[in-house]
N, C-alpha and C positions, 0 to 999 in steps of 0.2 A: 504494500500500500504506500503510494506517495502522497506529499502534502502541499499545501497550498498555503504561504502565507499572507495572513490577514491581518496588518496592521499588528497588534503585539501577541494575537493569537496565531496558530498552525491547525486549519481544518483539514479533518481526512479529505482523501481523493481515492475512488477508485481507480486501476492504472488503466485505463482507455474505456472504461465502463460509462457508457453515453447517461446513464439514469445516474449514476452515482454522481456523476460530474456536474449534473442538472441539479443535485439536491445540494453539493456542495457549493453552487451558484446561490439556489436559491438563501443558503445559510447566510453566505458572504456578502447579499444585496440587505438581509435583513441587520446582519452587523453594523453595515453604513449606515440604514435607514435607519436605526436607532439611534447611531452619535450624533448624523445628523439635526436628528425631530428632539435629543437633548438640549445640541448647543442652540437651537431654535427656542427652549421652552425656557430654558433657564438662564438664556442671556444675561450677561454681565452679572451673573451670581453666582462666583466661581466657589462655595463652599457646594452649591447645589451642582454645579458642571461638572466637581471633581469627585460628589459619591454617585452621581448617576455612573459615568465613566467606570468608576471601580467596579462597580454593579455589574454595568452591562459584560464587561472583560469577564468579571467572578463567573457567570453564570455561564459564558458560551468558554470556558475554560473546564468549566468543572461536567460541562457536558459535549466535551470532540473528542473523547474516544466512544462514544455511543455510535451503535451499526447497524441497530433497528433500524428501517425503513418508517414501521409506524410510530415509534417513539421519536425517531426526530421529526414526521409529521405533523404531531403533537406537537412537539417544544416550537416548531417554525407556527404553530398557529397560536401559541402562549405569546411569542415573541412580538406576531403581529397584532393581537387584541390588548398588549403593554405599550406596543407604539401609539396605536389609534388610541389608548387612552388620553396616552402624555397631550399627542396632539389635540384631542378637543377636549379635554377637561380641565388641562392644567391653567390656572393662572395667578401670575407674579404679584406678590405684595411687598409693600414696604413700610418699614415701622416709622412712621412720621411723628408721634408724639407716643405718650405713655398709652393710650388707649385708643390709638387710632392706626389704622392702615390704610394707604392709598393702592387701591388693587392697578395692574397694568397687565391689562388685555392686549393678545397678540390680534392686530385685524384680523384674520381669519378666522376668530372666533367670534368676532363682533356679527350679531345679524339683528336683523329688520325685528322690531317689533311690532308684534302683532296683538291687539288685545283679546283679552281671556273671553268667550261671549257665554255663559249662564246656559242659556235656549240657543242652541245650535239650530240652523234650520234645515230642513230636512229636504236631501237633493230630489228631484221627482226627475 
């Protein structure tokens, strides 16, 4: 088995195995997408930039030597439903006084409001 290095990790490869190479793709596009959608969330908050970082390293470290097909199935859909969280849930505060936070929304999260309506009407 050869290996593929990824930034500070080494993911398997199988050696000319078109599906093993695919899954090893698909791990390696989920690695970036995840430091990317960090340093995206947690912009200029490098205590929060530097334990996502350790995190994300910890977890795709502590699981490349796994050879399951459906356990690393699994872990790439753990990976992706941790990205899409960051992405639309997370957002930035800052402590501005003893009892106050000024939150800082990423645009993409900012959308249209729409108000709540009681008696919905009903489509015919």
């Amino acid at each position: 088995m050869t290996s593929v290095h990824a930034g500070s990790d080494w993911l398997p490869r199988g050696g000319g195995d078109l599906i093993a190479g695919a899954v090893c793709a698909a791990v390696l596009q989920l690695f970036k997408t995840l430091h990317r959608t960090r340093q995206r969330v947690f912009k200029n908050d490098t205590r929060a930039l530097e334990a996502a970082r350790i995190k994300i390293n910890e977890e795709f470290k502590s699981n490349k030597s796994e050879t399951s097909p459906k356990k690393i199935e699994e872990l790439i859909k753990i990976g992706s439903d941790v990205e899409l969280l960051l992405r639309t849930s997370v957002i930035q505060a800052i402590h501005t006084d003893h009892n106050t936070l000024k939150l800082v929304p990423r645009r993409e999260l900012l959308i249209e409001n729409v108000p709540y309506c009681d008696a919905p009407t009903q489509k015919q």
